[in-house]
C-alpha positions as semicolon CSV with decimal commas, in nm:
position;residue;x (nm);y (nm);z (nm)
1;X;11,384;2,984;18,087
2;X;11,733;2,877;18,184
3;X;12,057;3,041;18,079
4;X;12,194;2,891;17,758
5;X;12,582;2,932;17,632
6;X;12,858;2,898;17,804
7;X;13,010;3,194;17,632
8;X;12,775;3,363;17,818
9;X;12,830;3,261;18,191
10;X;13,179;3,275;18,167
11;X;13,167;3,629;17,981
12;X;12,940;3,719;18,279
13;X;13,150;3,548;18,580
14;X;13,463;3,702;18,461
15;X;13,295;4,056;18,456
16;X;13,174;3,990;18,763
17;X;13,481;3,886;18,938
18;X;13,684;4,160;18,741
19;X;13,458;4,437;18,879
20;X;13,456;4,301;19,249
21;X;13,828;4,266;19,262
22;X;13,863;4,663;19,087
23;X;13,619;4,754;19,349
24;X;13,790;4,644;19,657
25;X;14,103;4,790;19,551
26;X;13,927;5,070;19,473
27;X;13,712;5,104;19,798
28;X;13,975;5,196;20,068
29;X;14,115;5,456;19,891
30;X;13,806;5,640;19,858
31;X;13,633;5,534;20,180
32;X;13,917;5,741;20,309
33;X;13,911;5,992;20,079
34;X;13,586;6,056;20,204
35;X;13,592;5,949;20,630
36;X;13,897;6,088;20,746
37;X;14,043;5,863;20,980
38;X;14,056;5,963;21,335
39;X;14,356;6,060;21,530
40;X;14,551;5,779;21,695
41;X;14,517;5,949;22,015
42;X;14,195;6,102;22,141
43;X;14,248;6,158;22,517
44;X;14,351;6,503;22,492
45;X;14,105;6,614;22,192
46;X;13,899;6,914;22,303
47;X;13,584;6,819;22,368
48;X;13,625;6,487;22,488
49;X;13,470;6,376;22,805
50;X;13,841;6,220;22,956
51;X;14,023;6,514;22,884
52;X;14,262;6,567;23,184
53;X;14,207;6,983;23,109
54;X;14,095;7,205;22,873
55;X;14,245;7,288;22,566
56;X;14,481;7,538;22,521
57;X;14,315;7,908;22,449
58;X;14,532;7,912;22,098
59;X;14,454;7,580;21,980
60;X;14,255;7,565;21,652
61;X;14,063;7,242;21,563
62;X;14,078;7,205;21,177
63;X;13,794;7,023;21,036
64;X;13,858;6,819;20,675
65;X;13,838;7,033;20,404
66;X;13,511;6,873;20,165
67;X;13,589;6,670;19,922
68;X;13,584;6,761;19,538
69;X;13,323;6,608;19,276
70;X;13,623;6,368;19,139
71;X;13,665;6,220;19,486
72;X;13,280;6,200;19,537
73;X;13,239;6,038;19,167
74;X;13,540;5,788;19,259
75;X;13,351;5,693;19,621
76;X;13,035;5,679;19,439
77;X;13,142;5,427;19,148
78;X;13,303;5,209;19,428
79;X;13,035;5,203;19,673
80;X;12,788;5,150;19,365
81;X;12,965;4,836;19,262
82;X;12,886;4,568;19,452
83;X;12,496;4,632;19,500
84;X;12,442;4,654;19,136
85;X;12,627;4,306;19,073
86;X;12,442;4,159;19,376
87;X;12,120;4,258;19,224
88;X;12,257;4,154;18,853
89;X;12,357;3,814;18,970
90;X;12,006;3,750;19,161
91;X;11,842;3,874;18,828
92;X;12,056;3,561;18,631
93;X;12,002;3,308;18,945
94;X;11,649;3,406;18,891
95;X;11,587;3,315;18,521
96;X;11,818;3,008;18,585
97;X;11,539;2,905;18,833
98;X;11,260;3,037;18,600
99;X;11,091;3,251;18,912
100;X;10,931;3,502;18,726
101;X;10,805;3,649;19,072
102;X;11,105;3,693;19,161
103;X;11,288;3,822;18,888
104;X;11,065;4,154;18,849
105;X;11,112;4,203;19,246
106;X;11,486;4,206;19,135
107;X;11,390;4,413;18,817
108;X;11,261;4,665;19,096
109;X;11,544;4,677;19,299
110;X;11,768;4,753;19,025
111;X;11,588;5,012;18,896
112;X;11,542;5,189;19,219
113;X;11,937;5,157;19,245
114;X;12,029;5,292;18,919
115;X;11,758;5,602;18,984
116;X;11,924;5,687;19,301
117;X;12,310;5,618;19,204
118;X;12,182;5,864;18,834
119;X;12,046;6,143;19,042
120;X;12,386;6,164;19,268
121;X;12,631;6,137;18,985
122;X;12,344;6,414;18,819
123;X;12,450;6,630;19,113
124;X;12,842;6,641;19,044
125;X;13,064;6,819;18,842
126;X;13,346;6,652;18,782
127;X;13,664;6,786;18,626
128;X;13,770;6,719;18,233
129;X;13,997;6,379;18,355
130;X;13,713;6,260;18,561
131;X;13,530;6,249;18,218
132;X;13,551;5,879;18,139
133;X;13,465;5,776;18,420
134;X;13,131;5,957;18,477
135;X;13,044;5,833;18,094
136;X;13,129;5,488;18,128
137;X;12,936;5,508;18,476
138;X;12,616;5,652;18,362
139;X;12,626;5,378;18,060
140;X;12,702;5,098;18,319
141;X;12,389;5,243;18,479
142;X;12,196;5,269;18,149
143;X;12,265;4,896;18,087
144;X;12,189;4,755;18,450
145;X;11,811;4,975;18,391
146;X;11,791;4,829;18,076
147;X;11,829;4,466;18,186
148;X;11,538;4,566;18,488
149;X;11,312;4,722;18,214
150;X;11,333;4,406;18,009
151;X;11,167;4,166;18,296
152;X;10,992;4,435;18,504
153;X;10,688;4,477;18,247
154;X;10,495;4,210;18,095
155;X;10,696;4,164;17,823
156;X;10,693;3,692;17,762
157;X;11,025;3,625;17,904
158;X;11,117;3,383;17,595
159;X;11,491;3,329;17,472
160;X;11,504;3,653;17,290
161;X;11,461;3,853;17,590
162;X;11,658;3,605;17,804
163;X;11,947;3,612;17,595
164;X;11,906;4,017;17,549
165;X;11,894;4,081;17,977
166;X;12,241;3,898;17,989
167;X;12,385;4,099;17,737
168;X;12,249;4,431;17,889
169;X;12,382;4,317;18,230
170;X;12,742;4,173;18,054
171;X;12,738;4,530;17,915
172;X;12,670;4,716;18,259
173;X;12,944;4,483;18,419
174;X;13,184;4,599;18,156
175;X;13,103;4,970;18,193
176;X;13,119;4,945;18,563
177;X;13,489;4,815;18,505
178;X;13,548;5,063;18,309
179;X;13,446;5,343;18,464
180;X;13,685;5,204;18,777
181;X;13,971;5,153;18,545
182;X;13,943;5,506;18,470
183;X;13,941;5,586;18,853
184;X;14,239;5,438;18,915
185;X;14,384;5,564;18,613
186;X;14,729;5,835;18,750
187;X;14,653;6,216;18,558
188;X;14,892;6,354;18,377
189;X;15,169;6,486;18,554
190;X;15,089;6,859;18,388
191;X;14,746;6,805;18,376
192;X;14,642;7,122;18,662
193;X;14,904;7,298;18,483
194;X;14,823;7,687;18,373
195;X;14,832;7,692;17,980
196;X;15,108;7,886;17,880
197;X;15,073;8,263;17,784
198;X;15,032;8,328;17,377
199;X;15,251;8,573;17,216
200;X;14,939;8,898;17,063
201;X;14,812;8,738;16,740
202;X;14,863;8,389;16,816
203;X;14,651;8,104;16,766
204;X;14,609;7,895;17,037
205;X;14,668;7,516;17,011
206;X;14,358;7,292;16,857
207;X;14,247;7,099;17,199
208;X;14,239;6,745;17,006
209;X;14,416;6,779;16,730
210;X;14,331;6,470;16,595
211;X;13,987;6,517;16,591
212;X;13,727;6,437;16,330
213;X;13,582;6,685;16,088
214;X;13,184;6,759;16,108
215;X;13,016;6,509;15,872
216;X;13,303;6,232;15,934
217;X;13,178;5,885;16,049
218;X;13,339;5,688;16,332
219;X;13,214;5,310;16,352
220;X;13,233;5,097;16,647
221;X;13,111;4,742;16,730
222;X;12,898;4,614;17,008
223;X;13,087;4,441;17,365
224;X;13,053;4,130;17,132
225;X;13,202;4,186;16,839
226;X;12,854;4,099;16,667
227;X;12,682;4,407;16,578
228;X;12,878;4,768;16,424
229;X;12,760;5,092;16,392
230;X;12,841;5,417;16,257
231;X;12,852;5,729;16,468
232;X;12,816;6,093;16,268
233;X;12,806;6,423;16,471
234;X;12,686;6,771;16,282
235;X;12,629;7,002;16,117
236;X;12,565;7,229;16,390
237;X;12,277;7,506;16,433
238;X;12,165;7,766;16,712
239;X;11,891;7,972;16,878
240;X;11,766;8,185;17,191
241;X;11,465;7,927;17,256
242;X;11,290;7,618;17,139
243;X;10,953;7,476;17,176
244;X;10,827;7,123;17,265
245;X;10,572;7,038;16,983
246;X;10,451;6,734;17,177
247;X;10,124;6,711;17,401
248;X;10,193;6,952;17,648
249;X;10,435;7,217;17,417
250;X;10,656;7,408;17,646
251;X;10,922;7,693;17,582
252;X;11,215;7,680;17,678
253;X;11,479;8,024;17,654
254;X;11,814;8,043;17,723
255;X;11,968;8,194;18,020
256;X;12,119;8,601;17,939
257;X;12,440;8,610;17,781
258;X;12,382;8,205;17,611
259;X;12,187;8,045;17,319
260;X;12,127;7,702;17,261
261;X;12,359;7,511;17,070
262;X;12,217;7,223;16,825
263;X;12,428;6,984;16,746
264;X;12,320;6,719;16,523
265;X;12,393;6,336;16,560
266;X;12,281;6,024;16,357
267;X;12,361;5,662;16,402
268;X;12,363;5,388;16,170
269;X;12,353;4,956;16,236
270;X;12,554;4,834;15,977
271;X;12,516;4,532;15,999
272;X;12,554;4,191;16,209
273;X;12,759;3,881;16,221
274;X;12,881;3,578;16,390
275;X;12,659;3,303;16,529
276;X;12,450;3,504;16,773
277;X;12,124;3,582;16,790
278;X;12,093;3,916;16,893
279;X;12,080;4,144;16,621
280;X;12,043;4,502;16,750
281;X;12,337;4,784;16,910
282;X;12,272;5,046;17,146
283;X;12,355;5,384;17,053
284;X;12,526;5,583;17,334
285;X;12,352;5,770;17,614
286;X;12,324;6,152;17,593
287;X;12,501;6,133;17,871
288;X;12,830;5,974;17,688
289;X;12,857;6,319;17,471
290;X;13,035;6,587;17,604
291;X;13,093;6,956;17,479
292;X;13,413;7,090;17,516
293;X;13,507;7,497;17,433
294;X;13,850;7,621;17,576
295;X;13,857;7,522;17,960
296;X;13,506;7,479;17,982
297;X;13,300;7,118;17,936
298;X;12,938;7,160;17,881
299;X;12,634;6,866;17,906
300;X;12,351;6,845;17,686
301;X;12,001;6,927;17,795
302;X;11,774;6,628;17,873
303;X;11,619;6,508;17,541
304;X;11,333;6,756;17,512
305;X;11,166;6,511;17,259
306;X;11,025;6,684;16,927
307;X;11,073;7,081;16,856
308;X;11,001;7,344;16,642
309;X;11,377;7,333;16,595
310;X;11,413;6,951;16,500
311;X;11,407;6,624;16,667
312;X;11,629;6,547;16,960
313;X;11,855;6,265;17,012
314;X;11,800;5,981;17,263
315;X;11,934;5,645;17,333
316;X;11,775;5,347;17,145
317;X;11,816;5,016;17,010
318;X;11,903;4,960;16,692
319;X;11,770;4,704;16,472
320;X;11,992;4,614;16,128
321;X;11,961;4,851;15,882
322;X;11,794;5,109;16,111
323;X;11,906;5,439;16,182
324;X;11,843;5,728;16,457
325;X;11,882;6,108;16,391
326;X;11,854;6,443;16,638
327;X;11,999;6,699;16,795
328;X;12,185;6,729;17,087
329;X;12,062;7,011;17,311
330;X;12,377;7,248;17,485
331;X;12,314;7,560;17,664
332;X;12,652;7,753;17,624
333;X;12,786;8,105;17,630
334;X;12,663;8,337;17,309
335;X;13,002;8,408;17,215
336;X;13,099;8,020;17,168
337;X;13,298;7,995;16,843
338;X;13,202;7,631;16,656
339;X;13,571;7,677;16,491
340;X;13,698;7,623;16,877
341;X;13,439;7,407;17,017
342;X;13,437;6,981;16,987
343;X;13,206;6,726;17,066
344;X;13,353;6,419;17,231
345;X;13,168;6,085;17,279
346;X;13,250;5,780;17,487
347;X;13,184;5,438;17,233
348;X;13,262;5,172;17,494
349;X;13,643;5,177;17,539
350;X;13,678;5,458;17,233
351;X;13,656;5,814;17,254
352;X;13,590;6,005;16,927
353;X;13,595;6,376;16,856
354;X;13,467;6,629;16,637
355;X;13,545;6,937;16,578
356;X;13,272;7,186;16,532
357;X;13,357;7,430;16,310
């Protein structure tokens, strides 16, 4: 089937474009981040083969110091970039030729790329400003998989589905921006700076003040403007262990000193509107929620799927009217207080919080 709407291509192009041009600017400053560039002059190194003489007896070589998780999240997003949009735009030159062959090779490729560039973010852990970033990076990836699940099976690839890959991969492009955006984005001046000492007795300051009370709704509207949703987060519940109540039921306790942490989370479509034809929103990754208690950020537990505590949340797609409900799994210390904890969730370019408590 070939691409239809010009909307479309150009929404596409431009993403494309936009995200190539943030990643080359992007690129040299964490390629050296990363490979430290070598001395202007090697002849006298120690070590090297044209030395004139050894090195002085008191001379200490000092190897670079490793990089942090931020730096390897920034090299990561850039170097991730540019294979992900070569693969998207042979996915869309592929249904413009209708090669189904080799649109689920590309469908492969993709989704061997997002695997790989998932398990290394996985691996990371970045600091509370590198927080945007890794959320708008894992949905960029969630997207990109998306679009390669869509023609990788044998799904018909009518206009529905067309239509449906583009807007997954229009999503992923925007993430991927987004996520660089938030690279590039300068910290706070004060941001590393030590909090300052509280007088006996007094409270310390709310962490976001504005944030949303347990039961409040925040809605938010698809990449397109076509399709809104409404995001609610708690109440919240706890225990020492869970079980998996599916085939193969599993327990799962927590670690000494921590409990799990429940928090519940249910999305709404609201409805739909303009011209288009898709009708469903994605609800945000697990991924895009993080817990936040004093200094400390916490991630929820891969969706164990049903409990004897509840059902848990995962990602879907929405259709109108339709709604999804579950907890969100955290593992965190057993003297957490919910009156000092919050739950913060990246929406596309929005950020809401909730406090627990």
């Amino acid at each position: 089937m070939a691409l239809r709407g010009s909307h479309t291509k150009i929404l596409l192009a431009a993403g494309f474009i936009g995200v190539i041009l943030s990643a080359v600017l992007l690129v040299p400053g964490a390629c050296a981040t990363v490979v430290p560039s070598p001395p202007a002059e090697e002849a006298d190194l120690p070590g090297n083969a044209s030395s004139s003489g050894p090195a002085p007896e008191d001379e200490t070589v000092l190897l670079p110091e490793p990089v942090s998780d931020d730096e390897k999240l920034e090299s990561l997003i850039a170097g991730a970039g540019i294979p992900l949009l070569g693969a998207s735009v042979e996915q869309i030159c592929s249904l413009y030729t209708r090669d189904d062959a080799a649109l689920r090779s590309r469908a492969a490729d993709i989704s061997s790329l997002t695997d790989g560039y998932r398990a290394e973010a996985a691996a990371l852990e970045v600091s509370f400003g590198m927080e945007p970033a890794y959320a708008h990076f894992i949905a960029a990836l969630d997207e990109f998989a998306a679009a390669g699940t869509l023609v990788g099976g044998n799904i018909p690839l009518n206009r529905s589905v067309t239509e449906d890959v583009l807007g997954r991969l229009a999503l992923g492009t925007e993430y991927l921006s987004s996520a660089l955006n938030d690279c590039n984005r300068p910290l706070a001046a004060d941001s590393d700076a030590l909090p300052l000492l509280m007088s006996p007795g007094e409270e310390p300051a709310p962490l976001f003040p504005d944030a949303l009370q347990v039961g409040e709704r925040f809605c938010y509207e698809d990449a397109r403007g076509e399709n809104s949703a409404s995001l609610v987060a708690g109440p919240v519940t706890w225990s020492r262990a869970f079980q998996t109540t599916g085939t193969k039921p599993a327990q799962r306790d927590a670690a000494p000193g921590k409990f799990f942490l429940l928090v519940a989370v249910k999305v709404t479509h609201l409805g739909h509107k303009g011209d288009g034809v898709n009708t469903r929103i994605q609800t945000p990754a697990e991924s895009a929620f993080v817990l936040h208690y004093d200094a400390e950020t916490y991630r929820p537990l891969t969706s164990p799927g049903p409990t004897n505590k509840g059902g848990s949340y995962s990602r879907a797609a929405l259709g109108r009217g339709e709604s999804l409900a579950g907890y969100l799994f955290f593992e965190v210390p057993e003297d957490l207080d919910p009156s000092r904890a919050y739950l913060k969730v990246s929406v596309g370019k929005e950020s809401p919080v909730w406090l627990l408590g």
